[in-house]
C-alpha positions as CSV (number, residue, x, y, z in Angstrom):
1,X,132.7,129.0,127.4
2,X,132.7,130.6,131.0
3,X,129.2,132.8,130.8
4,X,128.0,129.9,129.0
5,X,128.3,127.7,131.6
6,X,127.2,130.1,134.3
7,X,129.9,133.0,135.1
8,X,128.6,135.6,137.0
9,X,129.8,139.3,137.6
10,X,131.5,137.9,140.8
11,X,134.4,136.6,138.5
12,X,136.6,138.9,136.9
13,X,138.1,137.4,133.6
14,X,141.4,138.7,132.2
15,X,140.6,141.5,129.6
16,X,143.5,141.4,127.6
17,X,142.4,138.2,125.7
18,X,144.6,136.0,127.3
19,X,141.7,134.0,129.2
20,X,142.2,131.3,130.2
21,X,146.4,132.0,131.6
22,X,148.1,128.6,131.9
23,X,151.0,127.6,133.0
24,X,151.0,125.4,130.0
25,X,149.9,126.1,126.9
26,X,149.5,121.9,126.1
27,X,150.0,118.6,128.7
28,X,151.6,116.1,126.5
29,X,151.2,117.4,123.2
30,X,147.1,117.9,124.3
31,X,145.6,121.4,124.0
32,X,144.2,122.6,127.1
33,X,140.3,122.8,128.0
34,X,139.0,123.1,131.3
35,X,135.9,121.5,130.6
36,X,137.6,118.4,130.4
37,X,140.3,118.9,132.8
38,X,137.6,119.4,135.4
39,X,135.7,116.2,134.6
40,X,139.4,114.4,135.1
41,X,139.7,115.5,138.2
42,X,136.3,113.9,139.0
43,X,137.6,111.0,137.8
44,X,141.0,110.9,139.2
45,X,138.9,111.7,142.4
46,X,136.9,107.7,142.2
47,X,140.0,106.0,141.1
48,X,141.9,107.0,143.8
49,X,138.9,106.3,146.5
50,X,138.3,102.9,144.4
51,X,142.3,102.1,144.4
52,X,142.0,103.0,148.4
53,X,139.4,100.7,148.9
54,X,140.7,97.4,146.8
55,X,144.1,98.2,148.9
56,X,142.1,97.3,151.9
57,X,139.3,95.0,150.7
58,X,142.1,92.4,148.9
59,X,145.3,93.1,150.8
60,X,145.2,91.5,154.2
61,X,143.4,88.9,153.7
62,X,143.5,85.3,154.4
63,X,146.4,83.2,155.9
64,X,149.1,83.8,152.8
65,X,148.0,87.2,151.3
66,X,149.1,88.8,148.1
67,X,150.0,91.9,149.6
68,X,149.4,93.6,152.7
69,X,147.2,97.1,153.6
70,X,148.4,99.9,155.1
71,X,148.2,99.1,158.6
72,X,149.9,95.5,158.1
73,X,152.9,97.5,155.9
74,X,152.9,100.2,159.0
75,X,153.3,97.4,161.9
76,X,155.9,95.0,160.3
77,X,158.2,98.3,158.7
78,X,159.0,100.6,161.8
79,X,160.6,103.8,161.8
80,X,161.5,106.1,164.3
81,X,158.4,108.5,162.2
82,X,155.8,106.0,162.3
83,X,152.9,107.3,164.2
84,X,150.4,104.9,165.5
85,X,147.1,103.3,164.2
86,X,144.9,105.7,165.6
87,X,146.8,108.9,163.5
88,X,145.8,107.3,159.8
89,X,142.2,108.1,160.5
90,X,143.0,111.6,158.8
91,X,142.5,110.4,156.1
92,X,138.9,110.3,156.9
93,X,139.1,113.6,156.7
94,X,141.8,115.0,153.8
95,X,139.5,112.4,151.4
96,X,136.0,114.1,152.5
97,X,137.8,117.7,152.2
98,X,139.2,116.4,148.7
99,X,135.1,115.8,147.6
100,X,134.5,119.2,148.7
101,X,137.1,120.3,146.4
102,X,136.1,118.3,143.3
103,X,132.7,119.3,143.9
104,X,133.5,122.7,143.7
105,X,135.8,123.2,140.8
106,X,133.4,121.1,138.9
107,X,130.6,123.0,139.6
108,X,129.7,126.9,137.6
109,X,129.4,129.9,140.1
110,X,126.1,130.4,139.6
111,X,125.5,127.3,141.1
112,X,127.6,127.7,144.3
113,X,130.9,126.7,143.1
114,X,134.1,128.1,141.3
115,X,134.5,126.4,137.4
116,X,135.0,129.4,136.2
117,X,137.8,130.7,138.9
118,X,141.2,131.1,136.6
119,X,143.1,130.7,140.1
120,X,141.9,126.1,138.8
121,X,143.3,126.5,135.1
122,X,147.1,126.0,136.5
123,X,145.9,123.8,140.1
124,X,143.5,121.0,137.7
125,X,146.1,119.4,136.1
126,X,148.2,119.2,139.1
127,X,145.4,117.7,141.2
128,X,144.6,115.1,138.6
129,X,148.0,113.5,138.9
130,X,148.0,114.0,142.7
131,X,145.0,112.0,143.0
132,X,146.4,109.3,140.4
133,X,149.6,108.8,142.1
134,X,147.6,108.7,145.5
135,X,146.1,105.9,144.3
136,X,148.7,103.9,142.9
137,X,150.9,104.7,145.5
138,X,148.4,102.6,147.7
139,X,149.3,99.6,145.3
140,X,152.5,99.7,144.9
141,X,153.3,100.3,148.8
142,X,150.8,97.1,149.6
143,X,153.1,95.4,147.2
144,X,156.2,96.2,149.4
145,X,157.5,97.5,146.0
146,X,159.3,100.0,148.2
147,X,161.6,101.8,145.7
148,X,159.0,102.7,143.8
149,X,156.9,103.8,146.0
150,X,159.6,106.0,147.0
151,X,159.3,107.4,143.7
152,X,155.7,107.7,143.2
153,X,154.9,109.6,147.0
154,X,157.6,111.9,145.5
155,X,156.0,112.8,142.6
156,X,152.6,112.9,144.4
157,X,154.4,115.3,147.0
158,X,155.6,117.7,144.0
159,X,152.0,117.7,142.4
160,X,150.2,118.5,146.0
161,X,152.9,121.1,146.5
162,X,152.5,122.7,143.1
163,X,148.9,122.8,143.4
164,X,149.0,124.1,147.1
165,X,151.1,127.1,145.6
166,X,148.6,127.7,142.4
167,X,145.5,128.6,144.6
168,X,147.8,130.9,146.3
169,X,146.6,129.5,149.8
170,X,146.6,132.7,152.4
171,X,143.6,131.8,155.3
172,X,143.7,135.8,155.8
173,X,143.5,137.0,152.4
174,X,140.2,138.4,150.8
175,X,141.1,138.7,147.5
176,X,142.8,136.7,144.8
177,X,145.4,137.5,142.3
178,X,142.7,138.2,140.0
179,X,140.6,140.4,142.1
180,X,137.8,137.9,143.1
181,X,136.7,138.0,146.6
182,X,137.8,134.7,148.4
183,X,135.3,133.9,150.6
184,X,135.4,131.1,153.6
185,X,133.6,128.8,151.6
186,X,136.2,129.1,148.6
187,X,138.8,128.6,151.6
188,X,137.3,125.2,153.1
189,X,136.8,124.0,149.5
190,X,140.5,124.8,148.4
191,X,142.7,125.4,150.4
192,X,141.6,123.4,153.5
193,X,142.5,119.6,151.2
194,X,145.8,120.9,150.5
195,X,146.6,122.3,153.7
196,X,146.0,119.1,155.0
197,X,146.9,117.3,152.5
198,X,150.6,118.9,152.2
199,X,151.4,118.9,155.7
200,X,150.7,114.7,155.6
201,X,152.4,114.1,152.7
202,X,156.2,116.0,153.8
203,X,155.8,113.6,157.1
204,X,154.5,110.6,155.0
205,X,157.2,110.9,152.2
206,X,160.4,110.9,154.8
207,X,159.0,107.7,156.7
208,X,158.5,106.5,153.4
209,X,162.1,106.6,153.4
210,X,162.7,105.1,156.5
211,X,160.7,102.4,155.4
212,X,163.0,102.1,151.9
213,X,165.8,102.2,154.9
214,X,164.4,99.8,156.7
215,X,163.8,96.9,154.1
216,X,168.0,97.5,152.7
217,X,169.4,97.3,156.1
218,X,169.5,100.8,157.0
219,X,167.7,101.7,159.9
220,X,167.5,105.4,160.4
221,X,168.0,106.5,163.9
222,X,166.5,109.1,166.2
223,X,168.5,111.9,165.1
224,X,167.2,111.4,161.5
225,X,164.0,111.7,163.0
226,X,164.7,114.8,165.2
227,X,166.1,116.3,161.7
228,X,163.2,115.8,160.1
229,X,160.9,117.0,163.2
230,X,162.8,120.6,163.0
231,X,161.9,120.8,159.0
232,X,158.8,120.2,160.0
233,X,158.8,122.9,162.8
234,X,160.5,125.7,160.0
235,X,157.9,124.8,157.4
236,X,155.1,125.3,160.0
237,X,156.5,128.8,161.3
238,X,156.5,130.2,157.6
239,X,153.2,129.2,156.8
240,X,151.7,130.3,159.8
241,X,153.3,133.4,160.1
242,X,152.6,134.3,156.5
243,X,149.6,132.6,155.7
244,X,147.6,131.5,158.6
245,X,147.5,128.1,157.7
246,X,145.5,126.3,160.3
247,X,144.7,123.7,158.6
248,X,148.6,122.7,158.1
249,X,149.3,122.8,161.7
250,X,146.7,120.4,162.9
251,X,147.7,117.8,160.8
252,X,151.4,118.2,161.6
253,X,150.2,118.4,165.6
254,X,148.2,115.4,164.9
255,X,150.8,113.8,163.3
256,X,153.3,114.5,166.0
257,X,151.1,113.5,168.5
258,X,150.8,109.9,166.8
259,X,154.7,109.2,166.8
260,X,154.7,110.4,170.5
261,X,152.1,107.8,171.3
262,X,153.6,105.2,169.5
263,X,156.9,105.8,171.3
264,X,155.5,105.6,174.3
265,X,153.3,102.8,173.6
266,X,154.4,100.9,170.6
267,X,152.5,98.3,168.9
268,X,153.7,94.4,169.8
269,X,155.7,93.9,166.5
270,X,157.7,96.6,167.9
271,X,161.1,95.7,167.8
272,X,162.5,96.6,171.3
273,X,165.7,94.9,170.9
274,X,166.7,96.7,168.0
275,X,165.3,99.8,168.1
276,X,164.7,100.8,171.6
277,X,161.8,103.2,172.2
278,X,163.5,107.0,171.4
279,X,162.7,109.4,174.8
280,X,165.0,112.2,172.1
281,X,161.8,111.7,169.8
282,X,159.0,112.1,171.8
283,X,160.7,115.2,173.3
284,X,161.3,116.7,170.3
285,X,158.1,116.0,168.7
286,X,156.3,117.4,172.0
287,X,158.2,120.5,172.0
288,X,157.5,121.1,167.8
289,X,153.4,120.7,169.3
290,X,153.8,122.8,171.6
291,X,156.0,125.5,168.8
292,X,153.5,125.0,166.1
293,X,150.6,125.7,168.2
294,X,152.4,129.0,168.7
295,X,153.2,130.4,166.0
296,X,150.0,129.0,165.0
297,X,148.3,131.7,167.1
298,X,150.4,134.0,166.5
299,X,149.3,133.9,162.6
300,X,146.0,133.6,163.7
301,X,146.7,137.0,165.7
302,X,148.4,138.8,163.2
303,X,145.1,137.6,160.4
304,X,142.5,139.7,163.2
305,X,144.5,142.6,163.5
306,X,144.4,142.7,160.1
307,X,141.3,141.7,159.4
308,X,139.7,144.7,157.4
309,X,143.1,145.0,154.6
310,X,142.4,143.8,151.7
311,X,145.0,141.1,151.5
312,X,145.9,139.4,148.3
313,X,148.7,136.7,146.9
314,X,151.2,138.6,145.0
315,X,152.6,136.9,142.3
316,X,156.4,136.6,141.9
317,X,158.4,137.0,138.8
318,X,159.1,133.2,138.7
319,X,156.5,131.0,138.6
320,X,157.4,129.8,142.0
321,X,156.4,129.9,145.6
322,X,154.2,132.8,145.6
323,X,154.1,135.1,148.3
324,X,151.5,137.1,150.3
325,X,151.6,140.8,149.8
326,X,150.5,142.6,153.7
């Protein structure tokens, strides 16, 4: 199947027969084939974009409206997390790095992209239900069904996560797992979505429960937000120290940088009276920029120095978080 459909000698198969290695052998009772799994992901790919842009196009609109877009659901149910307007426009860019990534497990080596890479067999079916739940997520949360919602951006945090681990995401490594050189257009194509991706999505789930909070009479204060703030500072310091992940620390920084702003200049629908404007967040959120750059560089530093080793993901015995072997 693979030198049929363009595998060079730049990808090194398993030789022990056991091409291709999945995690599972079947996804509900279906045997596996990455053929197919690979034009699912394309698919999953539209209806998410399609879901995004009816969430918009229909909710909003008109003096009574069925259901309200993002921005509407984000001024009327405020948390302590929520950034402000301008932050959302990552999304601009986590969906155009998402495309790159479609594009280039769908497409053979021989024609520039990575089909054939055995690092997708176990990250495919992951990213399919990533992208599903992305896209009803943005439903269901228009809807101000806001338990379920809950459930489903957990679910679509688990799937990003699980795929983020699969392509064994390490900015400084050169080689893979299966000895195939990872090369920076490989890195920008993989693990540049899910860097990004990741690092929205373990903001975005926690004010999704601030928002669950907030609609059942439980507003969650600033030290719930300062709690959250130092996960996101610890998460930050491992992945930059062990895996350089630049792409994670921007959109935490940019992230950060959105609550501060909205703290310190809050939309109108702001509630003032009941939840006064939090000088504890925007210090703590100004400090975690300021560590996350850090550490930030000091990954960076510690990838140049060494540069010329031949890094690679070293699997662990379980089939979980994997770690980098320098």
């Amino acid at each position: 199947m693979a030198s049929a459909y363009g595998a060079t000698n730049n990808v090194k198969l398993q030789e022990n027969g056991d091409y291709p290695k999945y995690e599972y052998k079947t996804i509900f009772g279906f045997a596996r084939h990455n053929r197919y799994e690979s034009i699912l992901v394309v698919l999953a790919f539209v209806f998410m974009i399609v879901f995004n842009i009816l969430s918009n196009a229909i909710c909003g609109i008109g003096e009574k409206p069925i259901c309200n877009n993002n921005s509407q659901q984000s001024d009327n149910n405020p948390t302590y997390l929520t950034p402000d307007g301008l932050t959302f426009s990552i999304w601009g860019i986590i969906y155009l790095f998402e495309l790159f990534f479609t594009i280039f497990q769908a497409l053979p080596v021989g024609r520039g992209g990575g089909f054939e890479l055995q690092v997708f067999n176990n990250v495919r079916p992951y990213v399919i239900f990533a992208f599903i739940l992305n896209g009803l997520w943005l439903i269901i949360f228009s809807f101000s069904l806001w338990w379920l919602s809950q459930v489903v951006i957990v679910g679509y945090l688990y799937c990003v996560v699980k795929a983020y681990q699969h392509l064994q995401v390490d900015w400084f490594c050169q080689v893979d797992n299966d000895g195939n050189i990872v090369g920076i257009k490989r890195k920008l194509c993989t693990y540049a979505p899910f860097g990004f991706q990741t690092a929205w999505l373990v903001l975005a789930t926690t004010l999704n429960v601030g928002v669950v909070g907030f609609n059942n009479g439980w507003i969650p204060p600033p030290d719930f937000g300062v709690m959250i703030i130092a996960v996101v500072m610890v998460i930050n310091a491992y992945l930059q120290i062990t895996r350089a992940d630049v792409c994670y620390a921007f959109v935490s920084c940019w992230a950060l940088a959105g609550i501060v702003r909205q703290q310190t200049n809050p939309v109108k629908s702001w509630p003032v009276t009941t939840m006064p404007l939090s000088t504890e967040i925007i210090h703590w959120a100004n400090f975690a920029i300021c560590f996350i750059i850090g550490v930030g560089v000091v990954g960076l530093i510690r990838a140049f120095l060494n540069r010329n080793t031949p890094h690679k993901m070293w699997p662990t015995k379980h089939q979980g978080m994997q770690e980098p072997l320098v």
